[in-house]
ZAMARGU-4260 file (C-alpha; in steps of 0.2 Angstrom, whole numbers, plus 5000, padded with zeros to 4 digits):
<rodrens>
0) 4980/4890/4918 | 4995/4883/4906 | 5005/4898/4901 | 5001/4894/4882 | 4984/4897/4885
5) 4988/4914/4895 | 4999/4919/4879 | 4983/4914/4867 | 4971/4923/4875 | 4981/4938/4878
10) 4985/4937/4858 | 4966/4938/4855 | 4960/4952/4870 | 4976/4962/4862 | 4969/4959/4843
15) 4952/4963/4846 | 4956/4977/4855 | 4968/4983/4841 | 4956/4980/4827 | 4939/4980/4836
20) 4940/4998/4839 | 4946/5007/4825 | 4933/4995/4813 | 4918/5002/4827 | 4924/5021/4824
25) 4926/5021/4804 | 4914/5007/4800 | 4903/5001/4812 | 4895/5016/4822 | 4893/5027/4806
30) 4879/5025/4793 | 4887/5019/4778 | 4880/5011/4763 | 4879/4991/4765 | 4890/4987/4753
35) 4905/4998/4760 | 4900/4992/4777 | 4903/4972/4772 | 4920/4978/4763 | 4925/4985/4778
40) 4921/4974/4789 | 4929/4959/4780 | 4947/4968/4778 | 4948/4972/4796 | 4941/4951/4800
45) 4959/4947/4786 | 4969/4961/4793 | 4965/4954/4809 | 4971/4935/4808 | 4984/4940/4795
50) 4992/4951/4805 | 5000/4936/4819 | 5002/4924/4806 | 5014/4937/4797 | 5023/4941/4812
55) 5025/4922/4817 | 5031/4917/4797 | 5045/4934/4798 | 5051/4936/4814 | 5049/4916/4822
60) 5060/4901/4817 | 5055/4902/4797 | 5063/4922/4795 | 5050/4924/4781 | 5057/4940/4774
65) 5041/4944/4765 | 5030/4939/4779 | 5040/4949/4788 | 5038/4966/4777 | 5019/4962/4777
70) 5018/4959/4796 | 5027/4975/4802 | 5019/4986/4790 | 5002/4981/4797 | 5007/4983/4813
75) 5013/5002/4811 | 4998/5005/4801 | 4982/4998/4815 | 4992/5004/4829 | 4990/5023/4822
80) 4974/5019/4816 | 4968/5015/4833 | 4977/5028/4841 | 4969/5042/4829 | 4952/5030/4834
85) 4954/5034/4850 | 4956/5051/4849 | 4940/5050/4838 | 4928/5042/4849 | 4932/5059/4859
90) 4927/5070/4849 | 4912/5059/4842 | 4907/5063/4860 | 4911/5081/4859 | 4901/5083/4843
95) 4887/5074/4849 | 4884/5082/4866 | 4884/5098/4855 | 4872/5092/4845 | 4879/5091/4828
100) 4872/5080/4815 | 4882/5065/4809 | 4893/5064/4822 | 4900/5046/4818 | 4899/5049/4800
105) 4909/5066/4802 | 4922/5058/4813 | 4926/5042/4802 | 4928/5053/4788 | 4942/5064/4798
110) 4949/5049/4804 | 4950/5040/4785 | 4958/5058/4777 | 4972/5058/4795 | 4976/5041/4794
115) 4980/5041/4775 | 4992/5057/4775 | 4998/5054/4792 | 5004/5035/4786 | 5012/5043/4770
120) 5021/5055/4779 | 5025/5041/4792 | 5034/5030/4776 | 5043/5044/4770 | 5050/5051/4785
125) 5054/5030/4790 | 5066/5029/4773 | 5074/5046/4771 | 5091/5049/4776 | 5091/5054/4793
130) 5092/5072/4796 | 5109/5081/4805 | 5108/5086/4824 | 5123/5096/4831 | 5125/5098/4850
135) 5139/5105/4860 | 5142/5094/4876 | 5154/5102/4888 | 5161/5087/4901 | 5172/5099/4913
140) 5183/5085/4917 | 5190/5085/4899 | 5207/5088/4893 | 5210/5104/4884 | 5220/5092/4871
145) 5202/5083/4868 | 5193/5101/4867 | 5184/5102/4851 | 5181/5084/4848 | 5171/5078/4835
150) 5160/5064/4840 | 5146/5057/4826 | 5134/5042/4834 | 5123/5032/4823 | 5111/5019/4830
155) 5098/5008/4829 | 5099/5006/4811 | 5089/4989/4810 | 5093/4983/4794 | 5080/4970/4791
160) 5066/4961/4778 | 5068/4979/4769 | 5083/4980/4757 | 5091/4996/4763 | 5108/4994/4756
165) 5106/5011/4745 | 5099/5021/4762 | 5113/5015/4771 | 5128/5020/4756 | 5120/5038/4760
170) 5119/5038/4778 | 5141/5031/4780 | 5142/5046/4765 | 5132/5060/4778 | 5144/5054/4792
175) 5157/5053/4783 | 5156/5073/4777 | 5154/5075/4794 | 5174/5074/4797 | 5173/5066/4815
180) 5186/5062/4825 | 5177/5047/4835 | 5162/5038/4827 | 5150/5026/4837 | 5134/5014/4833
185) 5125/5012/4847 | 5117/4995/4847 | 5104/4985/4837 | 5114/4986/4818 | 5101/4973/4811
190) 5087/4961/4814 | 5094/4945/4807 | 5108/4934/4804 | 5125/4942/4796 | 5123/4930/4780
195) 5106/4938/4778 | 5110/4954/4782 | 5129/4960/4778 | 5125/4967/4764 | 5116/4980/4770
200) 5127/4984/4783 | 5144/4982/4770 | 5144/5001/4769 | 5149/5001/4787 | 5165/4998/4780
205) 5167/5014/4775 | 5165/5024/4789 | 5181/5037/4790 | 5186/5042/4808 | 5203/5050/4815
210) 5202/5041/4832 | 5192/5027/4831 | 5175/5016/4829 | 5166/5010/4842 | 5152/4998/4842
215) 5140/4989/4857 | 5126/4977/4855 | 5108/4982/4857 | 5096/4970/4863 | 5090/4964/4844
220) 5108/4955/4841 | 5102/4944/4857 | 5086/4942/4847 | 5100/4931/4833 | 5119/4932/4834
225) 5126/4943/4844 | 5143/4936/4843 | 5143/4936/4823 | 5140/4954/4823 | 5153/4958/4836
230) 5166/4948/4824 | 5156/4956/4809 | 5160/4974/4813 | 5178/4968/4820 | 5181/4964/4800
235) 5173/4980/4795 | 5187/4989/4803 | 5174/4995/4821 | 5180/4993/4838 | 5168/4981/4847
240) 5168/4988/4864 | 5161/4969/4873 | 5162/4978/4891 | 5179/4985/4887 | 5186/5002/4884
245) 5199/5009/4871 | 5208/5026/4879 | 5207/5040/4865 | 5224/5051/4867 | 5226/5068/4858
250) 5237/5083/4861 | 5242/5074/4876 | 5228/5071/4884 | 5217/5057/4887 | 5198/5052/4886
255) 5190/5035/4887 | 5177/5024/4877 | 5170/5010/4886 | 5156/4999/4879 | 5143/4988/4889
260) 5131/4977/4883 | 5113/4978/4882 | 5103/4968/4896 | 5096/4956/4886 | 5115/4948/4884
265) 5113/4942/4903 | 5100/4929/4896 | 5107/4926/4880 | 5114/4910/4886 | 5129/4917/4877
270) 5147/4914/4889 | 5153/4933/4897 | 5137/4942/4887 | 5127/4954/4897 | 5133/4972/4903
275) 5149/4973/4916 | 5152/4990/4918 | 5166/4986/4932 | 5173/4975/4921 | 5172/4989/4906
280) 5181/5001/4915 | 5194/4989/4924 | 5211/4999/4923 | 5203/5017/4919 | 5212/5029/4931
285) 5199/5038/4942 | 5204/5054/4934 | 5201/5050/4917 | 5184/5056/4908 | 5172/5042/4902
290) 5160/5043/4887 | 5150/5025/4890 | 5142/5015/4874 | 5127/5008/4883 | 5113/5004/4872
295) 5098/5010/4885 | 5095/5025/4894 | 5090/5016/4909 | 5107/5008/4911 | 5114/5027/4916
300) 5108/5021/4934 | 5125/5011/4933 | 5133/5025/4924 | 5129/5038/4938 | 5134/5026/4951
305) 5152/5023/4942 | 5154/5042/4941 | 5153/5043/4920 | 5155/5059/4910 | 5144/5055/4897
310) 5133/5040/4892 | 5127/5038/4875 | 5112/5028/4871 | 5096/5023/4857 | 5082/5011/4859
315) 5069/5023/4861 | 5067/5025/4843 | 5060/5045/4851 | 5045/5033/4852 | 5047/5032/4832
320) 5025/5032/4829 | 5017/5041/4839 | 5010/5038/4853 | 5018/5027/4855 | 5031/5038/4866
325) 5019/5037/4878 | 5022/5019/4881 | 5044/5020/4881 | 5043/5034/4896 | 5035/5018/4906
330) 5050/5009/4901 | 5064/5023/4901 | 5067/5037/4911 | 5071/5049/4892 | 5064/5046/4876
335) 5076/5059/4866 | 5091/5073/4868 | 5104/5079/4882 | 5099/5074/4899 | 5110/5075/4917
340) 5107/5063/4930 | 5119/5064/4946 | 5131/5075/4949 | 5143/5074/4934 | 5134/5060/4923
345) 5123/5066/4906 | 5115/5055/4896 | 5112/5059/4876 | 5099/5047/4869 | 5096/5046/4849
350) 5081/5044/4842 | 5088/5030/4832 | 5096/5033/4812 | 5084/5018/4805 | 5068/5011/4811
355) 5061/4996/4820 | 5049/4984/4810 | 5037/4995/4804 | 5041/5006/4789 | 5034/5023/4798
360) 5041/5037/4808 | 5027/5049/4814 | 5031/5065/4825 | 5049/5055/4830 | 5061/5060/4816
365) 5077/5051/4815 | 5094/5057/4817 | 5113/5058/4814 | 5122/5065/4830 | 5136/5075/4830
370) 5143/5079/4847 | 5156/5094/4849 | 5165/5088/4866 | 5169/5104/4876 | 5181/5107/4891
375) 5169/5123/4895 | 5155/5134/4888
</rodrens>
């Protein structure tokens, strides 16, 4: 069977699956007035076709911004909808081997009401400025010169169709309060090109730290120009860690960033893209401590293997609407927080500072990190 076919049919099964089931739970398997039935039915059959032809005008070789706007916040909003559909068609069951009454009917109208706060609360939570997460991290092979470092990571801030050029002044002003020595963005800075996008990402410029800014590709600059945002946030005054490291020295002591690239970089088709670890940490003495820019969890397996103090990572968005968590834990081996794996190596993955397409965060708040680096508890 020719692979665009394969892609099609998967496109429809995927659709209908999507839209078939929440319209069966809220209008089809509930008695509701004719009338309401045929208005029903006809937005999900439009949602439904415009839904890929929305995606295809934003995100294919047009970059329809408002296509794009449209697209991703109906995505968001059928895949909560068929999730809390889901969850309805089992309590339909519950209410109906208990004999209630008006099962269908009683279940679409708790699925309407949930869908409509739960999607509000999604858009605000998706636009706010990110809320503040301190965590100590003791790495024992730290220097007592490096004790008490102050180390703020922001990621994933996907700056996109959605102008968020005024979100992003108040997120470079939260970190900038923050007084860090070290400050890191952890991959995927925006979904686009740099002329379409700088300035959203201008206030980047801004960032204050005492020791450095670092930055690493996620896998969305493969998805455009990966190159112009590395030299992008070169200009901005951030440390583009392209499988590289830059030693951080204070009170005689020493402690190592090193950046790799996202996988995606290996079939870029871009020259020397992809992650190098060997490559990033080429000349690091072996008893220097390592924090490692690496843009998903999954890559700690490298990490553990090269004996790494601390990985930072994003991605995972924490799963950014739920349930969609469900889904990244196939993916990733941690969705959010402090995690250890091997011997010496701990992992600490953001839930990501922005969002990803859809304009909704449900159950997977964002977040501003502030590390303290300790030598011991």
């Amino acid at each position: 069977m020719p692979r665009i076919l394969v892609r099609v049919l998967t496109l429809i099964a995927v659709l209908a699956l999507l839209f078939g089931v929440p319209w069966w739970t809220v209008v089809g398997a509930p008695e509701l007035p004719a009338a309401l039935e045929y208005l029903g039915t006809i937005l999900f059959a439009v949602s439904a076709l415009a839904l890929p032809a929305c995606m295809v005008l934003g995100h294919g070789p047009w970059q329809r911004d408002l296509a794009a706007k449209i697209g991703d916040l109906a995505l968001g909003l059928i895949w909560l909808l068929f999730s809390l559909s889901v969850l309805g068609n089992v309590l339909r069951l519950v209410l109906a081997l208990s004999g209630v009454d008006g099962a269908a009917e009683i279940v679409s109208g708790v699925i309407v009401a949930s869908f409509v706060a739960l999607a509000a609360y999604g858009m605000v939570e998706a636009r706010r400025v990110p809320r503040l997460k301190e965590l100590d991290v003791v790495l024992p092979r730290l220097g007592a010169g490096l004790d008490g470092l102050r180390f703020a990571i922001i990621t994933d801030t996907h700056f996109g169709p959605l102008n968020r050029t005024r979100w992003s002044e108040k997120v470079v002003e939260v970190v900038n309060e923050l007084d860090a020595d070290v400050v890191a963005h952890a991959g995927d800075l925006a979904d686009g090109s740099v002329a379409k996008r700088e300035g959203q990402v201008a206030p980047l410029g801004k960032v204050r730290a005492k020791l450095g800014k670092f930055y690493i590709t996620g896998n969305h600059e493969y998805f455009g120009e990966a190159q112009a945002w590395l030299d992008h946030m070169r200009d901005l005054g951030w440390e583009p860690l392209h499988n590289r490291h830059v030693p951080v020295r204070q009170g005689g002591d020493t402690l190592v960033f090193a950046g790799i690239d996202d996988p995606t970089g290996a079939a870029s088709g871009l020259p020397g893209h992809g992650p190098d670890l060997p490559a990033a940490l080429d000349g690091v003495a072996a008893n220097t401590p390592v924090v490692l820019l690496a843009h998903q969890p999954k890559q700690v397996k490298q990490a553990v293997e090269a004996g790494i103090d601390l990985q930072i990572s994003g991605h995972t968005h924490g799963g950014q609407i739920w349930p969609f968590h469900l889904l990244v834990r196939f993916d990733q081996p941690v969705l959010a927080g402090l995690s250890r794996h091997g011997e010496r190596t701990q992992l600490y993955t953001s839930r990501g500072t922005g969002f990803w397409g859809p304009p909704l965060r449900v159950f997977a708040p964002s977040e501003i990190t502030l590390l303290t680096l300790r030598k011991r508890v």
